[in-house]
mmJSON file of the N, C-alpha and C atoms, coordinates in Angstrom:
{"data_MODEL":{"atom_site":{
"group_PDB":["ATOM","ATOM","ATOM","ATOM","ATOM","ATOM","ATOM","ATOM","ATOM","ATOM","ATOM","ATOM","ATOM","ATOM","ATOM","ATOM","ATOM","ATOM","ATOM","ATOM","ATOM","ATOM","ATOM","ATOM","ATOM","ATOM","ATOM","ATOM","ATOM","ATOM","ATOM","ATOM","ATOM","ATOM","ATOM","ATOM","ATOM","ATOM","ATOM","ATOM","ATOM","ATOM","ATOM","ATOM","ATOM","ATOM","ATOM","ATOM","ATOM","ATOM","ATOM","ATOM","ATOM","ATOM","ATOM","ATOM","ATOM","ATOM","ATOM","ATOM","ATOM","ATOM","ATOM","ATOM","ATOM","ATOM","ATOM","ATOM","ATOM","ATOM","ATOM","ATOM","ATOM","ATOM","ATOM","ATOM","ATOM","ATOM","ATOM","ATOM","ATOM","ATOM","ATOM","ATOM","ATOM","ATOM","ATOM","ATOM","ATOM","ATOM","ATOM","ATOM","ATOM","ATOM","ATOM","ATOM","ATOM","ATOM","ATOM","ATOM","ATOM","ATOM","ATOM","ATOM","ATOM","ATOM","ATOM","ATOM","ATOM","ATOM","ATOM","ATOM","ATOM","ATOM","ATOM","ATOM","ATOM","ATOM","ATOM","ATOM","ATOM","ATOM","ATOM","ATOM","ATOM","ATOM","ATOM","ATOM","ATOM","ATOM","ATOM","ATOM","ATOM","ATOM","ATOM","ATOM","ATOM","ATOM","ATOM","ATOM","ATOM","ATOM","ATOM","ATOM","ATOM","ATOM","ATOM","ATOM","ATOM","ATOM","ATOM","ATOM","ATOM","ATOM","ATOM","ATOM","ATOM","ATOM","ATOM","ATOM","ATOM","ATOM","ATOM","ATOM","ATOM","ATOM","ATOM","ATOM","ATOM","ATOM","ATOM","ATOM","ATOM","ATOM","ATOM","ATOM","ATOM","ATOM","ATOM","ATOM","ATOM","ATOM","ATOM","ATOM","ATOM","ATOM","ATOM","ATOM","ATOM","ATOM","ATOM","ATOM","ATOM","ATOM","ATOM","ATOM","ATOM","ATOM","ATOM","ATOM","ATOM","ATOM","ATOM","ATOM"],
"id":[1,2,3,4,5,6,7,8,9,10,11,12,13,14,15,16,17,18,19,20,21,22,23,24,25,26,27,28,29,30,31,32,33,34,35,36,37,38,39,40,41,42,43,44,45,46,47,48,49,50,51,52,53,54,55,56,57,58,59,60,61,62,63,64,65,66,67,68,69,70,71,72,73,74,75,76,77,78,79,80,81,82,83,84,85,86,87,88,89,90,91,92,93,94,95,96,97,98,99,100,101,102,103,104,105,106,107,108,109,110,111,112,113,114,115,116,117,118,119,120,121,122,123,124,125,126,127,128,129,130,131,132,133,134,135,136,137,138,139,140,141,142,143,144,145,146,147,148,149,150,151,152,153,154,155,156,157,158,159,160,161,162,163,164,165,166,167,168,169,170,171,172,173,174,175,176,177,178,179,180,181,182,183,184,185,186,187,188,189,190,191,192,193,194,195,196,197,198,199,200,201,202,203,204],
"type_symbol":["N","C","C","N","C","C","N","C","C","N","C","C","N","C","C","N","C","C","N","C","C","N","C","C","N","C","C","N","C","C","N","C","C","N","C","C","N","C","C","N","C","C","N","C","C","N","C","C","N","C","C","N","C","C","N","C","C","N","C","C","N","C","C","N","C","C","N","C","C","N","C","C","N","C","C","N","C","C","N","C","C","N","C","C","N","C","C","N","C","C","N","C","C","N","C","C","N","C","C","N","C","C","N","C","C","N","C","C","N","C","C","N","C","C","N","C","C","N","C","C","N","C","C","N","C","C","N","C","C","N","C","C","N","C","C","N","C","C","N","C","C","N","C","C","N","C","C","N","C","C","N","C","C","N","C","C","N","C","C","N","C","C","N","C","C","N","C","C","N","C","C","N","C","C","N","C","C","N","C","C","N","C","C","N","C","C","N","C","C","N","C","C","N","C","C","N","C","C","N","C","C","N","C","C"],
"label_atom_id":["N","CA","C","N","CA","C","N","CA","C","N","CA","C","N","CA","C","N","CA","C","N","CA","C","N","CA","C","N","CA","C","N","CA","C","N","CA","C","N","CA","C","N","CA","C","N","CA","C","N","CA","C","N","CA","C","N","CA","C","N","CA","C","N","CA","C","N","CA","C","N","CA","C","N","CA","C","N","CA","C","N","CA","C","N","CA","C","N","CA","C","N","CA","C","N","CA","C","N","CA","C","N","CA","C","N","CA","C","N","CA","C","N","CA","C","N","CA","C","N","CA","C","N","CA","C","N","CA","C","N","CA","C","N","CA","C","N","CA","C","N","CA","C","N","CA","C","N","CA","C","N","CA","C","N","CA","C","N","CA","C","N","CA","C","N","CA","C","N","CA","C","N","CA","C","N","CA","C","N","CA","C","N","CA","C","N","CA","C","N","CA","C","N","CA","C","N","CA","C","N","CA","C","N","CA","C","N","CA","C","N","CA","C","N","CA","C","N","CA","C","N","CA","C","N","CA","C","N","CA","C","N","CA","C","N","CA","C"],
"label_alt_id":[null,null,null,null,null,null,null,null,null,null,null,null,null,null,null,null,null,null,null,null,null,null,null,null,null,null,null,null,null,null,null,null,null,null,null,null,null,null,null,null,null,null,null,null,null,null,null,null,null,null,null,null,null,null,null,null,null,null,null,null,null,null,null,null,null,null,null,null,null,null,null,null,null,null,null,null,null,null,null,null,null,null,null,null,null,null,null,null,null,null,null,null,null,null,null,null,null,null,null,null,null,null,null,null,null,null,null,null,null,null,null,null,null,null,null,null,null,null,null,null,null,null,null,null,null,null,null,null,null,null,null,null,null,null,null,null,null,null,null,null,null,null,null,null,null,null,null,null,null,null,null,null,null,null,null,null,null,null,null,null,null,null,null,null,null,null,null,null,null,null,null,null,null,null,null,null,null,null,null,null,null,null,null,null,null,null,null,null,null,null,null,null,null,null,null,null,null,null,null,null,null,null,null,null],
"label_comp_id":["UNK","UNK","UNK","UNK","UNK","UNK","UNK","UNK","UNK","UNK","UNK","UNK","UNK","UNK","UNK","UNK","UNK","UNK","UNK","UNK","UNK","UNK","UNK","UNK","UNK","UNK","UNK","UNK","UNK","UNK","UNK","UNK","UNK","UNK","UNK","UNK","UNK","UNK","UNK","UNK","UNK","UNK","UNK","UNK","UNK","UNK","UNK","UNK","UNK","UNK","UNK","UNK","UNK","UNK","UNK","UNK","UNK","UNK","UNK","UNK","UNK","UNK","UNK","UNK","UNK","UNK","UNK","UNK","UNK","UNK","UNK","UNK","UNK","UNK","UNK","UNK","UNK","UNK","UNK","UNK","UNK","UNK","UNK","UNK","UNK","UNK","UNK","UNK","UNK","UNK","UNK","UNK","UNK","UNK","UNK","UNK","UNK","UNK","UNK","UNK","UNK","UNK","UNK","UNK","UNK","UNK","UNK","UNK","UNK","UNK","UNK","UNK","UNK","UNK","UNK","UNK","UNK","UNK","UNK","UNK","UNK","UNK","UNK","UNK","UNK","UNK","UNK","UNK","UNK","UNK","UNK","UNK","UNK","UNK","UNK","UNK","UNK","UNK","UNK","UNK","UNK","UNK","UNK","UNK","UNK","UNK","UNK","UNK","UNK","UNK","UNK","UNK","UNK","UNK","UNK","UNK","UNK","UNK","UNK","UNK","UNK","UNK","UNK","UNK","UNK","UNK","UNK","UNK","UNK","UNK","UNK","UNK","UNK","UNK","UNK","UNK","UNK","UNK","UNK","UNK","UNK","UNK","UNK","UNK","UNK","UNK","UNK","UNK","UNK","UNK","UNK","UNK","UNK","UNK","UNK","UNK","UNK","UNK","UNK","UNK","UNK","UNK","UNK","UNK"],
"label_asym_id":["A","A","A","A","A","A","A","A","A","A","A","A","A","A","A","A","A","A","A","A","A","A","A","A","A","A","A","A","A","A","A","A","A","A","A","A","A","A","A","A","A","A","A","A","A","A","A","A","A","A","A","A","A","A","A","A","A","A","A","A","A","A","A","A","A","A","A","A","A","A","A","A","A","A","A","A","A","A","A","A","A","A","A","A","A","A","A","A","A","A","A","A","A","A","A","A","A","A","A","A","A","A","A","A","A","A","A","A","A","A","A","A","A","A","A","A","A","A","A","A","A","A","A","A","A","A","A","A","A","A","A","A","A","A","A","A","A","A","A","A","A","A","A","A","A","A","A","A","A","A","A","A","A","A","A","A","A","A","A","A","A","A","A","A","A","A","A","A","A","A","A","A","A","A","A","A","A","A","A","A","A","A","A","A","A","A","A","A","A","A","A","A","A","A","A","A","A","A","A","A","A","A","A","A"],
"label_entity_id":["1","1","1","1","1","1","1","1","1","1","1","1","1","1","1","1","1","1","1","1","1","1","1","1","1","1","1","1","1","1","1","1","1","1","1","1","1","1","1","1","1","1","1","1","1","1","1","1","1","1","1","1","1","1","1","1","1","1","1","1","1","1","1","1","1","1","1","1","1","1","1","1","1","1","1","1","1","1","1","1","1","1","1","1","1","1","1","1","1","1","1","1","1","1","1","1","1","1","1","1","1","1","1","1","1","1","1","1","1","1","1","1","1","1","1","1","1","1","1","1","1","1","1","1","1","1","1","1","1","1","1","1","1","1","1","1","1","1","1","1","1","1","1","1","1","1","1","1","1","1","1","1","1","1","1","1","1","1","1","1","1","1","1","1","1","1","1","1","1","1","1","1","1","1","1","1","1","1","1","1","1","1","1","1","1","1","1","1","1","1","1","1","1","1","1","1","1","1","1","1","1","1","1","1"],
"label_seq_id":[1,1,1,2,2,2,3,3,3,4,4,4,5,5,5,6,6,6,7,7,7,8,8,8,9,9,9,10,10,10,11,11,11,12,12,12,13,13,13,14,14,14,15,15,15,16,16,16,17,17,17,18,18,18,19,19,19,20,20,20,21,21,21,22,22,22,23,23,23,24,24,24,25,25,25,26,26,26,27,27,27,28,28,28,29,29,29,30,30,30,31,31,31,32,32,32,33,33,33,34,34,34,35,35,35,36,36,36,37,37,37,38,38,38,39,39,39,40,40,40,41,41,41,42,42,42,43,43,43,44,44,44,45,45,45,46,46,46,47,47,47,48,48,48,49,49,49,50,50,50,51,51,51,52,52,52,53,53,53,54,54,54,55,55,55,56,56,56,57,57,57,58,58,58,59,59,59,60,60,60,61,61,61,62,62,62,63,63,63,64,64,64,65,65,65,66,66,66,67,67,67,68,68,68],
"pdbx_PDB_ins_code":[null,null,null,null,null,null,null,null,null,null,null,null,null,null,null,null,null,null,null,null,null,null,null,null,null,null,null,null,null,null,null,null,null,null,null,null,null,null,null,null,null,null,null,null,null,null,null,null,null,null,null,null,null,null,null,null,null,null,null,null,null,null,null,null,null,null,null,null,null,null,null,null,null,null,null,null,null,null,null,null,null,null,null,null,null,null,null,null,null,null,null,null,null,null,null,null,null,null,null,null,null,null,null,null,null,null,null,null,null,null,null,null,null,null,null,null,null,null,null,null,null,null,null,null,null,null,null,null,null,null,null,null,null,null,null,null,null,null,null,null,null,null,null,null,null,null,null,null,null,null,null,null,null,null,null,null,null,null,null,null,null,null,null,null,null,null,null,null,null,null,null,null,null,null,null,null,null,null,null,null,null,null,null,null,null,null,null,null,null,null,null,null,null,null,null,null,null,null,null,null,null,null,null,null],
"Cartn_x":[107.241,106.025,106.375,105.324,105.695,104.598,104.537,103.714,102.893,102.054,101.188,102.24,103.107,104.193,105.451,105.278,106.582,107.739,107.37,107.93,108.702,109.739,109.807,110.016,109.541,109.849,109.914,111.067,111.296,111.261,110.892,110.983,111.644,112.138,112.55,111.959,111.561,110.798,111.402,111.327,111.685,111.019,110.484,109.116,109.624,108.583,108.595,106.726,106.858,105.666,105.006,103.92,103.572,102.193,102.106,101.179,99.864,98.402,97.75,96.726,96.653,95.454,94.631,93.821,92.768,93.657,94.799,95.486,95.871,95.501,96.05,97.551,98.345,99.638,99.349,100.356,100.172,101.646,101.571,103.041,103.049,104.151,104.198,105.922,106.313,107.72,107.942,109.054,109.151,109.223,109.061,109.029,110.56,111.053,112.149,111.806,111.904,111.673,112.441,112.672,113.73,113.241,113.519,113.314,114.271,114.625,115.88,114.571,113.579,112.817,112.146,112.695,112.176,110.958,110.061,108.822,108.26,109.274,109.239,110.435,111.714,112.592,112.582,111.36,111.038,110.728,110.426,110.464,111.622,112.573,113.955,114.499,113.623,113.708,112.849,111.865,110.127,110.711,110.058,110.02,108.844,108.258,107.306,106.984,105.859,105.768,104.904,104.483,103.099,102.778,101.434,100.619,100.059,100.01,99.896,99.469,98.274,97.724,96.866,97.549,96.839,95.668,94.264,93.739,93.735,93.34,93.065,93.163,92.002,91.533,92.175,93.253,94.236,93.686,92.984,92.575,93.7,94.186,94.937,94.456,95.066,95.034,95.802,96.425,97.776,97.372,98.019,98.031,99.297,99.674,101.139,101.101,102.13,101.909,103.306,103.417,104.675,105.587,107.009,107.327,108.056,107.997,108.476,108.785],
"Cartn_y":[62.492,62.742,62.951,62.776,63.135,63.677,64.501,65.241,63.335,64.065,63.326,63.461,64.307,64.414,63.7,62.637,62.768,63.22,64.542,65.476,65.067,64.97,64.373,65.671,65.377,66.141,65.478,66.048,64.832,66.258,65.862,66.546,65.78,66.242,65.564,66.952,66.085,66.915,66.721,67.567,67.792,68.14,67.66,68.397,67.833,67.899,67.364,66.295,65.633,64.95,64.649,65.217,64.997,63.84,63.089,62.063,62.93,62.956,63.778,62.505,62.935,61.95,61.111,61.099,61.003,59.9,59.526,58.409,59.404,60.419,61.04,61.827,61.652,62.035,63.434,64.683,65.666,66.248,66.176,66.813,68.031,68.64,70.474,70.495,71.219,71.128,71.445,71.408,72.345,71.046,71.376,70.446,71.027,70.661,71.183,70.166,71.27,70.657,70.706,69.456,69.281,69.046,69.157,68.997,69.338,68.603,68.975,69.479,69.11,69.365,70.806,71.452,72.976,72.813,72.577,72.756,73.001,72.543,72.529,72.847,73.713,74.254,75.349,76.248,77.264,76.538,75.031,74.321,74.736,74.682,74.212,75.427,76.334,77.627,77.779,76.493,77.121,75.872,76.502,75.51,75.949,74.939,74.236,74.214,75.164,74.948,73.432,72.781,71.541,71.159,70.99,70.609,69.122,67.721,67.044,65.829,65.487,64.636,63.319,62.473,61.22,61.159,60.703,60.675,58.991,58.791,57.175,56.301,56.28,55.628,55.426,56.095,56.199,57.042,58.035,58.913,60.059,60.317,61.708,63.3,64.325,65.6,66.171,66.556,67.859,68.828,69.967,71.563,71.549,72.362,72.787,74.49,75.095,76.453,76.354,77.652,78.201,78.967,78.685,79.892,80.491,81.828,83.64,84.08],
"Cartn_z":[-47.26,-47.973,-49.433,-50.662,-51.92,-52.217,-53.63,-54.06,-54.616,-55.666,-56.521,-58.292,-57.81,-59.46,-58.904,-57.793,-57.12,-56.56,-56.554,-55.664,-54.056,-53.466,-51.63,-51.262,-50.13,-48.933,-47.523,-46.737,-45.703,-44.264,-43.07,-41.967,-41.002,-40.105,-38.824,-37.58,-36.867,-35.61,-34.478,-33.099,-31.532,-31.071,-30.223,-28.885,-27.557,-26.572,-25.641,-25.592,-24.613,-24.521,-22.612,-22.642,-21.148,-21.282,-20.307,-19.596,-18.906,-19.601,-19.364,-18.315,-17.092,-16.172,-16.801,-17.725,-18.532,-19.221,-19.285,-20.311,-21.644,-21.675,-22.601,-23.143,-23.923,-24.25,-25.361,-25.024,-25.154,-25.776,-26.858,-27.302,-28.1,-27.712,-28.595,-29.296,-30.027,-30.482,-31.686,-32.473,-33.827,-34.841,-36.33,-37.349,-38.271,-39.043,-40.012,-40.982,-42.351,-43.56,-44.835,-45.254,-46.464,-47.763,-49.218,-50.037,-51.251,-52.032,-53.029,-54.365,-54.209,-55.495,-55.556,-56.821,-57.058,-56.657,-56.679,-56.517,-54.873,-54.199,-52.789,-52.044,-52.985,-51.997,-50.866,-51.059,-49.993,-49.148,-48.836,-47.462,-46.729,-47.214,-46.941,-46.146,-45.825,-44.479,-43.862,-43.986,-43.301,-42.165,-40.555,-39.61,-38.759,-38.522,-38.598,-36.854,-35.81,-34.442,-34.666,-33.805,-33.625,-32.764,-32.503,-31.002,-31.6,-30.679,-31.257,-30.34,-30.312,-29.222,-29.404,-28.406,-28.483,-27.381,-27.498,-26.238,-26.139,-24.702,-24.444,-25.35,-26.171,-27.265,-28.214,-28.14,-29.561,-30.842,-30.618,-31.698,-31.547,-32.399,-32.909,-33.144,-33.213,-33.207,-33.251,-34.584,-34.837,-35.548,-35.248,-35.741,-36.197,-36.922,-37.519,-37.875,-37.22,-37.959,-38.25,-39.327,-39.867,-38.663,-38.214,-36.857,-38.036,-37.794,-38.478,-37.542],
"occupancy":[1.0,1.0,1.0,1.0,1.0,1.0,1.0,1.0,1.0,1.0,1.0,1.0,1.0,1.0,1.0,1.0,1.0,1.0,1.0,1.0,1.0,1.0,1.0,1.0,1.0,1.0,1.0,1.0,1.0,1.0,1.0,1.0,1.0,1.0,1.0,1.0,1.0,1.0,1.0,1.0,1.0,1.0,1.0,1.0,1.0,1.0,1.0,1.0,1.0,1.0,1.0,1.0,1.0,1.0,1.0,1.0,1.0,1.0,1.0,1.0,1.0,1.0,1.0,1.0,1.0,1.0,1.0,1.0,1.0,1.0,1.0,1.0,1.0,1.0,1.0,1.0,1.0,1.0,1.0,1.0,1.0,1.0,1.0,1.0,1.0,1.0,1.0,1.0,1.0,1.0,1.0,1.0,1.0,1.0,1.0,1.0,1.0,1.0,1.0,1.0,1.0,1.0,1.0,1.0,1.0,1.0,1.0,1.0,1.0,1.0,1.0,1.0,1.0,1.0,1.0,1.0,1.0,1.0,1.0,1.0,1.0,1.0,1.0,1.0,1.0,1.0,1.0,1.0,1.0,1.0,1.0,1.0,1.0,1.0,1.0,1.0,1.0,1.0,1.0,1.0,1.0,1.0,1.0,1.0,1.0,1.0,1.0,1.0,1.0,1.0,1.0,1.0,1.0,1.0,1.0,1.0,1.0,1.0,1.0,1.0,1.0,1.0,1.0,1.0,1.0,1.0,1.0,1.0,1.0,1.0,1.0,1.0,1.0,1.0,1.0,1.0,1.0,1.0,1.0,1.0,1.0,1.0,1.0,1.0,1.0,1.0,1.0,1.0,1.0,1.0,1.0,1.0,1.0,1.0,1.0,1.0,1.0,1.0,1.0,1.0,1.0,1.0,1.0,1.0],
"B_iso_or_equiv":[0.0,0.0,0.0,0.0,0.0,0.0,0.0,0.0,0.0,0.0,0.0,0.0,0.0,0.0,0.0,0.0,0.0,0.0,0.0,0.0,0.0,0.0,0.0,0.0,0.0,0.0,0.0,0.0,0.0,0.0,0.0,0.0,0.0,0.0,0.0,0.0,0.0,0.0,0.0,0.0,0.0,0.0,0.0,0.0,0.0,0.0,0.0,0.0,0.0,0.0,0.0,0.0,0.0,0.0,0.0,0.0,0.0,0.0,0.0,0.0,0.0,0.0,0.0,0.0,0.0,0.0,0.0,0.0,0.0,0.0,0.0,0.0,0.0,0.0,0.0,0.0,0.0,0.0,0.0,0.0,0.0,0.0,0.0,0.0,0.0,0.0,0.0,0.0,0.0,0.0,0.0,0.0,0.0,0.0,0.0,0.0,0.0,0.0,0.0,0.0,0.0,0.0,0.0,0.0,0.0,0.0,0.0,0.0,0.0,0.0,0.0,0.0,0.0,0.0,0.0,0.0,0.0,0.0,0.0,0.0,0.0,0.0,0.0,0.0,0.0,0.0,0.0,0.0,0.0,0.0,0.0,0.0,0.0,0.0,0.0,0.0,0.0,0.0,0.0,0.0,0.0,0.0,0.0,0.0,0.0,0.0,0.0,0.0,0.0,0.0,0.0,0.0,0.0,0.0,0.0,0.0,0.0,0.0,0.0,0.0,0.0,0.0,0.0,0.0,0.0,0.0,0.0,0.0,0.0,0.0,0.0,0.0,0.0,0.0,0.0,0.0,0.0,0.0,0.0,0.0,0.0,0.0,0.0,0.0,0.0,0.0,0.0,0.0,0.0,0.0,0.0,0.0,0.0,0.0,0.0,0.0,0.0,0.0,0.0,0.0,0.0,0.0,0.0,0.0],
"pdbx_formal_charge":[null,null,null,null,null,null,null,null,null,null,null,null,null,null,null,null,null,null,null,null,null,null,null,null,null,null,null,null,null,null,null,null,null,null,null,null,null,null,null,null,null,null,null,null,null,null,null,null,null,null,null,null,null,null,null,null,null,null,null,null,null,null,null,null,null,null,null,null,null,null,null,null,null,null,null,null,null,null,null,null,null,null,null,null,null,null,null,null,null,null,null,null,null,null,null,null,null,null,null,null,null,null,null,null,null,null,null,null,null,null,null,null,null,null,null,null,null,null,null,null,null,null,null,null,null,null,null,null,null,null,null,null,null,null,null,null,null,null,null,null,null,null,null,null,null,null,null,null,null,null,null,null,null,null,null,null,null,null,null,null,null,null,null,null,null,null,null,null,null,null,null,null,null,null,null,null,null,null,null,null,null,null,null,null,null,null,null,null,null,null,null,null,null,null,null,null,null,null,null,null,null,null,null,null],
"auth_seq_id":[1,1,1,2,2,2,3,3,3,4,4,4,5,5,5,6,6,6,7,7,7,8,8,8,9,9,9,10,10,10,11,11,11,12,12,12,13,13,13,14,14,14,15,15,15,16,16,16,17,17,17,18,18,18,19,19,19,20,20,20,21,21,21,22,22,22,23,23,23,24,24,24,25,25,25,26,26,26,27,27,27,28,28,28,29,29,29,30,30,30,31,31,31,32,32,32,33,33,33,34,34,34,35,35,35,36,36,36,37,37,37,38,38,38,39,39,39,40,40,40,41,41,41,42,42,42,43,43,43,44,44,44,45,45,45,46,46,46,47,47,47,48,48,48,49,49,49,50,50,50,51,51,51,52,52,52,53,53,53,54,54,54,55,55,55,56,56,56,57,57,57,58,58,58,59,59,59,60,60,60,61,61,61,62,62,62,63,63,63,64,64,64,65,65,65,66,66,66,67,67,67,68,68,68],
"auth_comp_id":["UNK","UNK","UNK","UNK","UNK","UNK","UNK","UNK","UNK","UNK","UNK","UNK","UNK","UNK","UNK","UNK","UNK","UNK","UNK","UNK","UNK","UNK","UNK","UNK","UNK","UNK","UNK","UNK","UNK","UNK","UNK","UNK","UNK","UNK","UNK","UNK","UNK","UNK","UNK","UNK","UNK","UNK","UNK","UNK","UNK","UNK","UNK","UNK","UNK","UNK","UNK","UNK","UNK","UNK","UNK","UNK","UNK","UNK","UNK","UNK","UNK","UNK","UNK","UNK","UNK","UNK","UNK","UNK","UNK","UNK","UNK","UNK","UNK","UNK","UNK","UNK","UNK","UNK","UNK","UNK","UNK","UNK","UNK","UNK","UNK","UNK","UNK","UNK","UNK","UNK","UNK","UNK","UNK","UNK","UNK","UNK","UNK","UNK","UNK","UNK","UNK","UNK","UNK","UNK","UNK","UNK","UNK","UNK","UNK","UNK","UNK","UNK","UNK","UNK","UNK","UNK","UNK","UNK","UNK","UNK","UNK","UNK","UNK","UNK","UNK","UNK","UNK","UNK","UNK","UNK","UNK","UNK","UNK","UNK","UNK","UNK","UNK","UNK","UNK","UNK","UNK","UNK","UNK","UNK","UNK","UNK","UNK","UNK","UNK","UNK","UNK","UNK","UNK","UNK","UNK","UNK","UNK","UNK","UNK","UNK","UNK","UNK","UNK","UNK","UNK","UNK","UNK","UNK","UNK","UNK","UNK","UNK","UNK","UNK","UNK","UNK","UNK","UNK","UNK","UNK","UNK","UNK","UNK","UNK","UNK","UNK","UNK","UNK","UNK","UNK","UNK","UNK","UNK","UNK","UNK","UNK","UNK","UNK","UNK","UNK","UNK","UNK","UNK","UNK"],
"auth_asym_id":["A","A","A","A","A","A","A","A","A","A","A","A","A","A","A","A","A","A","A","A","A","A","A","A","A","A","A","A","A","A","A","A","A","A","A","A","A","A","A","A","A","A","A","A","A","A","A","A","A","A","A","A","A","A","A","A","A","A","A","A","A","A","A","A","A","A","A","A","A","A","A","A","A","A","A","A","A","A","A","A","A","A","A","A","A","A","A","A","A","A","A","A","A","A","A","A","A","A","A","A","A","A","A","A","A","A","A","A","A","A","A","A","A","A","A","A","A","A","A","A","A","A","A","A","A","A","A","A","A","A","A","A","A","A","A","A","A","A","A","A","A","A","A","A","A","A","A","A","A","A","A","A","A","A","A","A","A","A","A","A","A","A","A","A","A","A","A","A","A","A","A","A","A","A","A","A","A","A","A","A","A","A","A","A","A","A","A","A","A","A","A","A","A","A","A","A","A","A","A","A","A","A","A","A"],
"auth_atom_id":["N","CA","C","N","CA","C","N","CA","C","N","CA","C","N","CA","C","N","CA","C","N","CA","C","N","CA","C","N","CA","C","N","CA","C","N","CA","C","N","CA","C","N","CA","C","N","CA","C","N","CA","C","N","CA","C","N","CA","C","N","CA","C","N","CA","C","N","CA","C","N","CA","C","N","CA","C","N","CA","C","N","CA","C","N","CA","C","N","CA","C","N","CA","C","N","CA","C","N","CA","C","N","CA","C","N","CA","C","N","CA","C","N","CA","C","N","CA","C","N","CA","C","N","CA","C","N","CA","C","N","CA","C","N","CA","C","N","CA","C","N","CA","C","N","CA","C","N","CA","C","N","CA","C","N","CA","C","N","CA","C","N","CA","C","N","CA","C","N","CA","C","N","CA","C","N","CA","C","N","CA","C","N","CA","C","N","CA","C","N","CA","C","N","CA","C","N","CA","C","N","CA","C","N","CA","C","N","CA","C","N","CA","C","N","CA","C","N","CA","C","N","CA","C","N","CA","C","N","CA","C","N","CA","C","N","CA","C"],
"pdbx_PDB_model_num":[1,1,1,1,1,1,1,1,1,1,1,1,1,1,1,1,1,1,1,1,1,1,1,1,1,1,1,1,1,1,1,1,1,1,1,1,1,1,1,1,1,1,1,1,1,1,1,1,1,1,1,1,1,1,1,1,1,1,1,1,1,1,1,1,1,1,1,1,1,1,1,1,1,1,1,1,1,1,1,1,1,1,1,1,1,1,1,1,1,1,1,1,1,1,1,1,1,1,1,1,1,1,1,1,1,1,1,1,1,1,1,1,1,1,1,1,1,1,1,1,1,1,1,1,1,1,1,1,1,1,1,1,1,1,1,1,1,1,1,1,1,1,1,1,1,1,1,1,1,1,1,1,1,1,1,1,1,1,1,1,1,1,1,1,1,1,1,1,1,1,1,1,1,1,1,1,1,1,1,1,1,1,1,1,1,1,1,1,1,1,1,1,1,1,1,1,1,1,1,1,1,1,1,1]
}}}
């Protein structure tokens, strides 16, 4: 991702993913976040829980919180 000043920030994520009856896919798992740019180095200890779902149709749905 980049800011709008060009700022990056890069994550790499781990979850798991389950097959919901309905055709729906259901994933939960942590985010980790990188950034060399001052403006966004307090990323660089924040990690990231996420719930994150596809239904049938292919429409999307993610949450992200901060884990402390």
């Amino acid at each position: 991702m980049a800011s709008a000043e060009g700022d990056g920030i890069t994550w790499t994520g781990s979850g798991l993913g389950r097959l919901i009856p309905s055709g729906a896919v259901s994933y939960r798992g942590m985010l980790f976040y990188r950034s060399a740019s001052e403006k966004f180095a307090h990323l660089n200890i924040v990690t990231g829980a996420f719930e994150f779902e596809v239904d049938a149709a292919g429409n999307t749905h993610s949450k992200v919180w901060e884990w402390k």
